[in-house]
FINU-422844 format. One record per residue (C-alpha): y, x, z. Coordinates in nm, 3 decimals, m for minus. Each point is the difference from the previous one (the first is absolute). Example, Ala and Ser with C-alpha at 12.3 -4.5 7.8 and 13.67 -1.06 7.14 Angstrom:
2
<pt <m0.450, 1.230, 0.780>> <pt <0.344, 0.137, m0.066>> 
//
This chain:
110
<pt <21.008, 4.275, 10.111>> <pt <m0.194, 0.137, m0.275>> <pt <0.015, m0.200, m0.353>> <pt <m0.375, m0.065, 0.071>> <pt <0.014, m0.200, 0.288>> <pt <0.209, m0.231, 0.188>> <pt <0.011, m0.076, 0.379>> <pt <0.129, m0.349, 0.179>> <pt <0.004, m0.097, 0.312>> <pt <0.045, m0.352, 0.171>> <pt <m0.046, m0.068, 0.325>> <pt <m0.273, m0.284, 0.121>> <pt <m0.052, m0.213, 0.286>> <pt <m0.292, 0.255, 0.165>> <pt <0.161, 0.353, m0.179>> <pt <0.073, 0.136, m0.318>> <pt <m0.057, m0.076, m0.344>> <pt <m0.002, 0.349, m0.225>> <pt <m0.031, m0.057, m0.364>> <pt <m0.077, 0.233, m0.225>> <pt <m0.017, m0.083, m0.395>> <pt <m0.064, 0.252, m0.282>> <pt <m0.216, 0.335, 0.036>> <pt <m0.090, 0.203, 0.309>> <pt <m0.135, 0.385, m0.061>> <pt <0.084, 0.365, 0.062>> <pt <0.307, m0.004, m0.168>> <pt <0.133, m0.235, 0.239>> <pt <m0.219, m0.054, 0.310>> <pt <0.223, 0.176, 0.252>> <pt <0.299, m0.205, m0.081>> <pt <m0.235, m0.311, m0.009>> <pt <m0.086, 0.038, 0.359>> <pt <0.330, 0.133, 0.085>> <pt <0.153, m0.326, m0.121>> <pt <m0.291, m0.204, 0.193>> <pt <0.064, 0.123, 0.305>> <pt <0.361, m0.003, m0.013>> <pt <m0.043, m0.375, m0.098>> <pt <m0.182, m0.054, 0.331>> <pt <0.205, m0.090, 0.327>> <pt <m0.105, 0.142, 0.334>> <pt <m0.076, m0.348, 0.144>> <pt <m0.185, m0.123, m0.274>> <pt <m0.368, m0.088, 0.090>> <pt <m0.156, m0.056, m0.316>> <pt <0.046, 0.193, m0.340>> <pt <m0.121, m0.203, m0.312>> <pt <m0.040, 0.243, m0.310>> <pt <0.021, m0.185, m0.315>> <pt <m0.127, 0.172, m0.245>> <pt <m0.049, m0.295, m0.262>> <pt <0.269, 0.155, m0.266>> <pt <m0.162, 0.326, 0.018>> <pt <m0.234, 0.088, m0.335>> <pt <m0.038, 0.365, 0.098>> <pt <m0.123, 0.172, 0.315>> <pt <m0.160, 0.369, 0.002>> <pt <m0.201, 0.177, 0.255>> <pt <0.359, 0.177, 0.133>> <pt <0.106, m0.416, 0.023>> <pt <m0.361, m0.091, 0.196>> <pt <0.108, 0.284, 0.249>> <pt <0.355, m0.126, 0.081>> <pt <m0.152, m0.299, 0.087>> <pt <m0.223, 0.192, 0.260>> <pt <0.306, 0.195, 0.109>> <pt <0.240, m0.330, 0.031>> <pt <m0.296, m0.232, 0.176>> <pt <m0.053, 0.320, 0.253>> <pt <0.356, 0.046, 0.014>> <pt <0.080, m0.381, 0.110>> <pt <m0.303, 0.037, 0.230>> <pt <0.195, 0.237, 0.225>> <pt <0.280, m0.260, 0.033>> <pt <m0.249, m0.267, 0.052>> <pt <0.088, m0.222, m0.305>> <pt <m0.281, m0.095, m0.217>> <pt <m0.021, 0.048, m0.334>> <pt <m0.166, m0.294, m0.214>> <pt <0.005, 0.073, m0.424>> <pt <0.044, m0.342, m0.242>> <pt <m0.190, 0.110, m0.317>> <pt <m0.122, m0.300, m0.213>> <pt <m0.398, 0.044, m0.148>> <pt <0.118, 0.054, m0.348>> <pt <0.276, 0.247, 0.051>> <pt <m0.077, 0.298, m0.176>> <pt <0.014, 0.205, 0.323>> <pt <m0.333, m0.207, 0.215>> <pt <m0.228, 0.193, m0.126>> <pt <0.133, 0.344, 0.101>> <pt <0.053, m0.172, 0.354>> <pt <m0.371, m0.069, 0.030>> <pt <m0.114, 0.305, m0.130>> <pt <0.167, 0.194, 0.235>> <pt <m0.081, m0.195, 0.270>> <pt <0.291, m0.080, 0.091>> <pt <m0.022, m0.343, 0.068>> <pt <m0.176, 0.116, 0.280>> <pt <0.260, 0.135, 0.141>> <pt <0.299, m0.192, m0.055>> <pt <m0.023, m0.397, m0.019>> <pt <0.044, m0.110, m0.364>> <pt <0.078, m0.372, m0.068>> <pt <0.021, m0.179, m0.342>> <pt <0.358, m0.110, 0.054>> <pt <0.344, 0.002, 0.204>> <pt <m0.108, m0.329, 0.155>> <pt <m0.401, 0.084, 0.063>> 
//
């Protein structure tokens, strides 16, 4: 994984818990999502995205998380992001709508 970013997964009592801490963005976006989806059994029906530890995502980052939400879709497993209010990456989130899109909750146990 790149120096950037780190990726850990747990599993939960409805899925998957992917973690990712540090900084998402071009440099590293395809081995982000590579890592995500590798994370993610076949059976599991829920994918929480916590993206709490991350202080950096870029436009490149905003569309890996159209890809991997489209990309669960397929296999039926919903994807549901854990981004706090004042984490540095919210804003982006709203701005591109987003939120919208893919359920965002405040924390792991929202």
């Amino acid at each position: 994984m790149s120096d950037l970013v780190s990726i850990e997964s747990i599993g939960i009592e409805d899925g998957q818990l992917v973690r990712a801490i540090g900084e998402i963005d071009l440099s590293n976006v395809a081995e982000v999502l590579s890592a995500v989806i590798s994370a993610v059994p076949h059976d599991a029906a829920l994918v929480v995205l916590d993206l709490s530890d991350v202080t950096y995502l870029d436009s490149a980052g905003i569309s890996m998380l159209f890809k991997l939400a489209e990309r669960l879709g397929y296999s039926r497993q919903p994807l549901r992001l854990v981004v706090p209010p004042d984490s540095p990456i919210r804003a982006v989130l709203e701005l591109t709508n987003l939120t919208s899109v893919i359920p965002v909750v405040e924390s792991i146990r929202s």
